[in-house]
N, C-alpha and C positions, 0 to 999 in steps of 0.2 A: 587530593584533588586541587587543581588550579583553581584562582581566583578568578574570581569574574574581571577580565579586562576591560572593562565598557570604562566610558567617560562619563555616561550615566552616574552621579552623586548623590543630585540631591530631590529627595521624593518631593517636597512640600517648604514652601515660605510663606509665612503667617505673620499678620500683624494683629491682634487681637487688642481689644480694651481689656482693660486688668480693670478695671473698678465696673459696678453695674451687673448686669445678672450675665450670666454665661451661657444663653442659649442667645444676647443679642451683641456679642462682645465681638465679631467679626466685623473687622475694618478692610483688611485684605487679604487673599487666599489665592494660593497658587499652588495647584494640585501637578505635579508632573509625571509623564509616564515615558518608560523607556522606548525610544524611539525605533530599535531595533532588538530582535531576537534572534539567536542562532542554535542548532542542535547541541554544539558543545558547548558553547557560555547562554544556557536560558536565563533570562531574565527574570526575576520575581512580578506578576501583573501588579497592577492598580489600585489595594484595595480599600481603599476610598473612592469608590465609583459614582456612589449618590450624594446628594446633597446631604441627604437625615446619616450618613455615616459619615462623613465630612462633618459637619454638626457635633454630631455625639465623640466623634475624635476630640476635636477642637475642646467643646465641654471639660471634657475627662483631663487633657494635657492642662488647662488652665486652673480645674483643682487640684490638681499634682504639683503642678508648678506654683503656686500662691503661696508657701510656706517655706519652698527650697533656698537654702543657701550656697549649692553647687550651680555651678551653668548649664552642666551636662547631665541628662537621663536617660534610662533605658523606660520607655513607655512603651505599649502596645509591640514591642520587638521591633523597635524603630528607634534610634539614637537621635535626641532631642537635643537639640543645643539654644537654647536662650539669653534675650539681656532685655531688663526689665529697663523703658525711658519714661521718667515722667506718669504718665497712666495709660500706657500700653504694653503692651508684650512682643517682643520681633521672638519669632522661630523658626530655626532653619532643622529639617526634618531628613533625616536620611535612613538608608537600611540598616540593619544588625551590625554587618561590618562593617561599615563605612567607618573612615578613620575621621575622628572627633576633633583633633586638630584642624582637616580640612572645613569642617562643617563648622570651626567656632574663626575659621577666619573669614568665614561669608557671614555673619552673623555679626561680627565684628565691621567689616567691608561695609555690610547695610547698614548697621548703626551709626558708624563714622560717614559714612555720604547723604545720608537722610539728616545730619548735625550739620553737615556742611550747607546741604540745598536749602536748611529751611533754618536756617540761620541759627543755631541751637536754642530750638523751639520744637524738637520734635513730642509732641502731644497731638490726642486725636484731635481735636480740633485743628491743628495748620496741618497734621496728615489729610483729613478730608478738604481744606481749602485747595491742598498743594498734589492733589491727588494725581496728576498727572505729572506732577517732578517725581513723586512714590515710586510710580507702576514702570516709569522710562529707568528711575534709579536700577530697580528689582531685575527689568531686560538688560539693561547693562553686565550685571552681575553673576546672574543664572540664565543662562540661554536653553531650554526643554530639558533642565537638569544635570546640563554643563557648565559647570563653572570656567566665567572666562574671564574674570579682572577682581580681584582683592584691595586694590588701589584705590583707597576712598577719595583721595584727590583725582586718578583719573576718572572715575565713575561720574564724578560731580560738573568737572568741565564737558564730558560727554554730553550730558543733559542739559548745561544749561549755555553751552555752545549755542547760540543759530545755525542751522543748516547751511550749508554752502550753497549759492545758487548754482543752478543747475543751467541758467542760461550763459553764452560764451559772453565773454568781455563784450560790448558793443561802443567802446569809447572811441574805441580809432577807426572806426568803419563807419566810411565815407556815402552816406544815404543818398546825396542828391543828384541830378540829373547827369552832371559829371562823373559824377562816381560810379553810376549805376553802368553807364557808357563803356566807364575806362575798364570794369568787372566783365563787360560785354564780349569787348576789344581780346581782353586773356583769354578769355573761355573759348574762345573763337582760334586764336594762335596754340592756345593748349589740344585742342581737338585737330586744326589740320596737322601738327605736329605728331599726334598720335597718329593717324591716318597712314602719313607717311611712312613713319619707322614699321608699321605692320603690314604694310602693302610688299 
């Protein structure tokens, strides 16, 4: 049987506290579902749909993961890939088959961009200060469980880019009563000009 050809990767991205108890160690969580189904590639559903199985997910992967000296797991038939900073846990989550390479370079991506943004200081404390370079970092990186940039540098100037403005140059455009005339003057030659050529 064919593979499933989706772009679809990655199920779930976790930032959890590693220290503290484990039912309150959620710092961030990002549950993805495949965006499309087809009769010949179906898609596996969502099954982390609620919160209390979400939860008890997360629980279960943080006492599996407290002890390991690998990066990568097979948990709940879901390929786990991890990197422990400081006293948090990042985890990029995908299905059975997904390939492990790709999942430890998002995992990798988010590590090295979140070192980048928050000046390697990534702990939950400037993770919640910085929460909003976190969540823009995580959209940069996995877009509904597509992966679309590994580039911890470019992920980083993405985020902390300013926005372009969206208004046009207004340097060289002449406001005042003259200007406004001579804008008058064209609009005026540009329209009988049209008139003509379509008459």
């Amino acid at each position: 049987m064919a593979p499933n050809m989706s772009l679809h990767s990655i199920n779930a991205i976790l930032i959890l506290a590693a220290d503290g108890v484990p039912e309150n160690a959620r710092i961030f969580t990002k549950y993805y579902e495949p965006p499309h189904t087809s009769a010949t590639f179906p898609t596996p559903t969502q099954s982390y749909r609620t919160l209390k199985e979400q939860k008890a997910f997360e629980k279960g992967l943080l006492e599996k993961t407290a002890k390991q000296t690998s990066d990568v797991i097979l948990y709940d038939n879901k390929v786990v890939v991890f990197k422990m900073e400081s006293d948090v846990m990042l985890y990029v989550v995908g299905d059975m088959h997904e390939n492990e390479i790709l999942l430890y370079n998002v995992v990798l991506a988010l590590r090295d961009s979140l070192s980048l943004l928050l000046k390697n200081s990534t702990d939950k404390r400037t993770i919640h200060d910085n929460y909003d370079l976190v969540t823009l970092a995580i959209d940069e990186i996995v877009d509904d469980g597509i992966v679309l940039e590994t580039d911890p540098v470019i992920v980083a100037s993405r985020v902390s880019k300013a926005p372009a403005a969206d208004a046009p140059n207004m340097k060289n455009i002449d406001l005042s009563e003259q200007g406004i005339q001579n804008l008058w003057e064209f609009g005026k030659k540009q329209g009988i000009e049209f008139v003509r050529r379509n008459l």
